[in-house]
N, C-alpha and C positions, 0 to 999 in steps of 0.2 A: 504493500500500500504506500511503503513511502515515496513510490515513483508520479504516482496519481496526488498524492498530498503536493508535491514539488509544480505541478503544473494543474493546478486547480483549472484551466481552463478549458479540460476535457472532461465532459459532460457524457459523453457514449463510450463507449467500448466494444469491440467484435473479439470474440472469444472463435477458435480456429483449429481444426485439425488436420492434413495431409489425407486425403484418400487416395484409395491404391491408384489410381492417375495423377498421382499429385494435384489436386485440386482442392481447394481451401474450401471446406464445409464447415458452416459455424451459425454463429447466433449475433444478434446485436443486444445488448444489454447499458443501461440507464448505467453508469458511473456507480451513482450513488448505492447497488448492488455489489461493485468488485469483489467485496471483503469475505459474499458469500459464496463468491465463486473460485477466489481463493483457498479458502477455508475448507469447503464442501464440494468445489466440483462444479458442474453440470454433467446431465444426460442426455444424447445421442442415441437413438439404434444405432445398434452395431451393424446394421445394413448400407446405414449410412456410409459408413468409410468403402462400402463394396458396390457404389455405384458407377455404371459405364459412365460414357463421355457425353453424353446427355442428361447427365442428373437421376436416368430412371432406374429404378429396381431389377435385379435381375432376377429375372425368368427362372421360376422352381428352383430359386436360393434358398437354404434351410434356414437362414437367416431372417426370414421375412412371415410369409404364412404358416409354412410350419411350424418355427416354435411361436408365433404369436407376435414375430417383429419386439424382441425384448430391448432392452436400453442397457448400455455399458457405461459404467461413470468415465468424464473427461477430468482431466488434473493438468494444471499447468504443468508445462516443463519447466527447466533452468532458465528459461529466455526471461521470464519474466516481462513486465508490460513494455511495448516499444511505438513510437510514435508512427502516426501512416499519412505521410504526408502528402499523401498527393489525395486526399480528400480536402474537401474545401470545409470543411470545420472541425478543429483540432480534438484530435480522436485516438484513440490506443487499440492494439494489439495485444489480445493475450496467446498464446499459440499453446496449443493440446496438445497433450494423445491419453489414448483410451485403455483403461484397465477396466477388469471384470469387478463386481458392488465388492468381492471379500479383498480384493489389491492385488491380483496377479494382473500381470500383462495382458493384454490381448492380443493374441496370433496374428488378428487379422489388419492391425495398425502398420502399416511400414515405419514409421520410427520404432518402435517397438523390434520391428526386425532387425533393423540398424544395432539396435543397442544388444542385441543377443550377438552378432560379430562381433560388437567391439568385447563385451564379455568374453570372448574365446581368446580374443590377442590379450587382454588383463589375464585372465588365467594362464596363458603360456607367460605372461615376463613381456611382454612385445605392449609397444603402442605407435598406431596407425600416424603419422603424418600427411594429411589431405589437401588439395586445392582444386579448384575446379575451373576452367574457362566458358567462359558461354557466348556464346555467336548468338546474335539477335538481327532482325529488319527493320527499321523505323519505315512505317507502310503509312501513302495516302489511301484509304479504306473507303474513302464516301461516296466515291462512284461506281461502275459496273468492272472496271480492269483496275487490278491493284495497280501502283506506282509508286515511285519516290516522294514524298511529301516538302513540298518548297521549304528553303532554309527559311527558319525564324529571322535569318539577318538579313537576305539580299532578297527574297523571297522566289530564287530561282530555284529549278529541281535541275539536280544531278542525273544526267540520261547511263551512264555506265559505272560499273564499278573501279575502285580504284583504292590500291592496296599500299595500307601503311601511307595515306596523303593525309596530312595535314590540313590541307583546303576541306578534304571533307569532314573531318571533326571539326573545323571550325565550323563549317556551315550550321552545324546544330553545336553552338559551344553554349547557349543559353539551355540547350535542354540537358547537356553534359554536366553543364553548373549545377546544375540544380539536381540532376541525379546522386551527383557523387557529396552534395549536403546532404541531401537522403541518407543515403550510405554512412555518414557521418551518424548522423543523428539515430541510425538503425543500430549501428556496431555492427556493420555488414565491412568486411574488409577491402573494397576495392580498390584495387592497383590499377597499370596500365589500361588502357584502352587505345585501341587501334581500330583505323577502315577496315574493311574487308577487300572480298575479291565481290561481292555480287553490289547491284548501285542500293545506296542506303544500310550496306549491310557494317555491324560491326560488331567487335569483340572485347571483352573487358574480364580480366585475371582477379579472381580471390585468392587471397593470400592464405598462404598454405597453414597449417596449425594443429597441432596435435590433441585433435578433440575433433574425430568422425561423425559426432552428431552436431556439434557446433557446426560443421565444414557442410552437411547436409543442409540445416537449418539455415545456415547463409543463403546458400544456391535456392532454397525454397521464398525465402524473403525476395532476394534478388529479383527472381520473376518474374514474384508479385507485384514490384518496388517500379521496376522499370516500364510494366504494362500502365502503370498507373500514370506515375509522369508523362508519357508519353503520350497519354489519351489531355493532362494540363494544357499541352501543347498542340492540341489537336490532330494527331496523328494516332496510330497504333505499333505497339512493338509488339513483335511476336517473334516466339522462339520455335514455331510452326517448322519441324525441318527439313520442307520445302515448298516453301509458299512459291516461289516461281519456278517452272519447269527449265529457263533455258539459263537460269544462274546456279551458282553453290547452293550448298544445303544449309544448316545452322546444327552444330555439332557441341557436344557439350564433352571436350575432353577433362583426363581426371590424372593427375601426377600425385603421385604415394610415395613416401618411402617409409621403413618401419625402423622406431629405435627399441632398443633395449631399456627397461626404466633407469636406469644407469645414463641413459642420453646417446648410447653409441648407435649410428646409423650401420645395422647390417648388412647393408646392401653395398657397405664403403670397402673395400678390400686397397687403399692408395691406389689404383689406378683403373683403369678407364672401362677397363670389362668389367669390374663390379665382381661381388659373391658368387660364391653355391648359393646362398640363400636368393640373392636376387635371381639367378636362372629358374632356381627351385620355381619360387613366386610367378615368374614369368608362364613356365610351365603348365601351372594351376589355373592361371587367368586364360590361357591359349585352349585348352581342353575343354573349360565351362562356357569357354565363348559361344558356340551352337543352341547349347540350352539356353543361355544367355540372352542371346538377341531379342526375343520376347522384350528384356528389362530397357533396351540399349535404343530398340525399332518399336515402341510399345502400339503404335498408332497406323491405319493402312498410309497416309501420307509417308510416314519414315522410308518407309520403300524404296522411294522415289529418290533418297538421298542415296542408298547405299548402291551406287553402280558404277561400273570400273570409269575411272579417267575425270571423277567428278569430285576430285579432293575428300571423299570418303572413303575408309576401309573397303573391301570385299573379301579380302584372305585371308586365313587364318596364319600369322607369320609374325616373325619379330627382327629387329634388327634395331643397329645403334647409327643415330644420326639420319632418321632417314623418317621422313612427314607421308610418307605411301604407305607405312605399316600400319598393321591394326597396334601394335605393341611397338612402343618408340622407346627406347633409351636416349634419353637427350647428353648431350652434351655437356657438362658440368664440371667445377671442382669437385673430387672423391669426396668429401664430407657431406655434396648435396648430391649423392648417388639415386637416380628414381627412375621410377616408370611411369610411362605415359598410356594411358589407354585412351584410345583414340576411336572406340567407334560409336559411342551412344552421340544420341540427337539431343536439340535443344530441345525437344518436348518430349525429356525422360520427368517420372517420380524422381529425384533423386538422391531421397531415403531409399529407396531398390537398388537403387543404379550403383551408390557409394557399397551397400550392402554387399554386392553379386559381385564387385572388383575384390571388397578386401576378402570376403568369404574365398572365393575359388584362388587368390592369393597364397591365404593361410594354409587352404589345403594343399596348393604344390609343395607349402615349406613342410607341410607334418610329413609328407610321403616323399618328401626328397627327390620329386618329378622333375626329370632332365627334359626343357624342350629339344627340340628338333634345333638345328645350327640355325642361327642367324642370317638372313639374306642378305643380298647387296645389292642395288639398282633399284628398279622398278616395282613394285611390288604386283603391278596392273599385270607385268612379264612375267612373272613367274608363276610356277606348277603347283599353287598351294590351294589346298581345301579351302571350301567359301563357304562362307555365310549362310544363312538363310539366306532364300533369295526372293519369297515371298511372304508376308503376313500367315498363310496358314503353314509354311513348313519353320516357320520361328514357332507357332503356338504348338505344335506337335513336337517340336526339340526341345521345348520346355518341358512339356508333361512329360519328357520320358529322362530327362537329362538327371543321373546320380546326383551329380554337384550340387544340380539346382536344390535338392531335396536333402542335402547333406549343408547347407545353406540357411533355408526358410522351413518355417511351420509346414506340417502340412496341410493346416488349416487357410495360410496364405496362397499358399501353389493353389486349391480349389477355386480358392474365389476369385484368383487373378485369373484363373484359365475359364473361371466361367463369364467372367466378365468380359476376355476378350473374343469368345466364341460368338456372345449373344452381339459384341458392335462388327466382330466380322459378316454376323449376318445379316444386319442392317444397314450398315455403309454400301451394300450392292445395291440398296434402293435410293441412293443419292447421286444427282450429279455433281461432276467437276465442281461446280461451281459451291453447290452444297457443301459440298467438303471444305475446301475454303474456307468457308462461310463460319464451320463448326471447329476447325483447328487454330484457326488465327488468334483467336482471344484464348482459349481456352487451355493449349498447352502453355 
């Protein structure tokens, strides 16, 4: 409460939890309540966190009619209240997740899943160091063909992309300003920010930190943070991972390395090829990537990102120094020794997404899984296993993938496979433009 006493001028509050889409399902609540919600909670069905990408129920979930649509109490996390400033009257954030009325967790919460990984690396002696980047679109949205939305300064639009310019970050440097106060004012970490390659498209780096649910809960604010400004400004940002068919996709890569509680980075061996442990790691992430892609392509649009020659992954492969793999070893001083996973979209959950790297991670390191050699060149060129390469053979390598189930509840794998069963068989009755229409706000 002392946060809300500091800034008496916040009258509302939206209390919030993550569903398995990553989408903020919550409540609005009077201020002058916080202390009970603090204190006590609220309740949710538990269905709730299990709805498709339309809000609705799914179809003969046991969750619903069967047992009677029960309620799971919601409890703050650690974030405690944070301001939401791209509303137009000063307003707070509480951010959930859901435990069963006697205090266990609940299966079916993706944070909840998060925190059972990071419990496995606490129990081994190990802890995750995280960062995320996120590619976004600043989109004009108000007519029939998306576009670049005119600069707030010169009021011209940008007709092509243009990588690492300056010109185009300035063009939007009033919405940049103001984003990165946000950020400020959120305890959201963000660094760098760069153009892209598609026109209006750009990138901005969360700083990396040893706290995997913090590093999730960032990327989840973020989002939310950026769609909101964006709309102050009269535009839209979406992390849609591919709103245009003839530009780049929006990619949400993920750099890890893991210390010892001691501080030491195991993946540091002084020089450049890194550990056993780091191949180990690699190993583990390269095997559960099949199953994986469900968490990475969760959406029929993500598709459309992952195909050869379009600055996404398609193969399963690893090397150092080289932005064509699905697994990057970047370049660094040995004390910052990490891996780069590089093939989820900008419209992942990314309490799953963080979940499904460090999980299949961990278990290359317990099994001491040698990957396959390291490539060189191209990755587009070479002879290696791919991906899913459609929506239903990613949701069929899920439901069958060890990993995935040696990972997550099996209470979550259900309702994620039923959820994306029931929008795979509704998205055939939308057109192009429908789609669109449904992915741009909403991832």
């Amino acid at each position: 409460m002392d946060w809300l006493r500091e800034h008496p001028e916040v009258k509302t509050i939206r209390i919030a939890a993550a569903d398995l889409n990553g989408v903020a399902r919550g409540k609005r609540v009077p201020a002058r309540f916080a202390e009970k919600v603090l204190t006590e909670g609220t309740k949710f069905p538990y269905s709730v966190l299990n709805l498709d990408i339309w809000g609705e129920d799914i179809e003969d979930s046991p969750l619903v009619f069967e047992s009677g649509d029960p309620d799971g109490i919601l409890l703050p996390t650690e974030r405690g209240f944070l301001p939401m400033p791209w509303l137009d009257a000063p307003t707070a954030l509480l951010p959930l997740w859901m435990f069963h009325p006697d205090g266990r967790p609940y299966d079916g919460d993706p944070r909840q899943a998060l925190a059972q990984v990071v419990a496995r690396y606490d129990a081994a002696g190990l802890v995750p160091v995280v960062a995320t980047e996120l590619e976004f679109y600043l989109i004009d949205d108000s007519g029939r063909t998306l576009r670049v939305p005119p600069s707030p300064r010169s009021g011209k639009r940008r007709t092509g992309g243009e990588v690492l310019s300056l010109r185009a970050l300035d063009a939007f440097d009033q919405f940049f300003s103001a984003l990165y106060d946000a950020c400020e004012s959120m305890d959201i970490p963000a660094d760098t920010a760069i153009s892209e390659a598609g026109p209006g498209q750009f990138e901005i780096n969360l700083m990396h930190q040893a706290d995997p649910l913090k590093a999730a809960d960032d990327t989840w604010l973020f989002k939310m943070l950026v769609k909101g400004v964006a709309r102050q400004y009269g535009f839209a940002a979406s992390f849609m991972a591919k709103p245009y068919d003839m530009w780049s996709g929006n990619g949400m890569h993920m750099h890890f390395s893991i210390l010892t509680k001691q501080g030491k980075n195991i993946f540091d061996n002084g020089g450049d090829e890194g550990t056993e442990a780091l191949r180990h790691a690699v190993g583990g992430c390269l095997r559960a990537m099949p199953g994986s892609t469900l968490l990475f392509a969760p959406h029929e649009n993500s598709y459309d990102r992952l195909v050869p020659n379009a600055h996404a992954p398609t193969g399963i492969g690893w090397a150092y120094e080289n932005r064509t793999a699905a697994i990057r070893i970047p370049s660094s001083g040995p004390k910052a020794r990490r891996i780069e996973h590089r093939v989820a979209g900008g419209d992942v959950n990314p309490y799953l997404t963080v979940a499904a790297i460090l999980g299949a991670a961990l278990n290359g390191i317990e099994e001491k899984l040698e990957p396959p050699a390291a490539f060189q060149g191209n990755a587009y060129d070479q002879k290696l296993a791919q991906l899913p390469g459609t929506w239903q053979e990613a949701i069929d390598a899920f439901a069958d993938c060890p990993d995935i189930k040696r990972i997550f509840p099996d209470h979550l794998i259900e309702n994620y496979l039923m959820t994306k069963r029931q929008e795979l068989h509704y998205m055939a009755e939308l057109s192009d433009e429908e789609t669109v229409e449904l992915y741009l706000d909403t991832v």
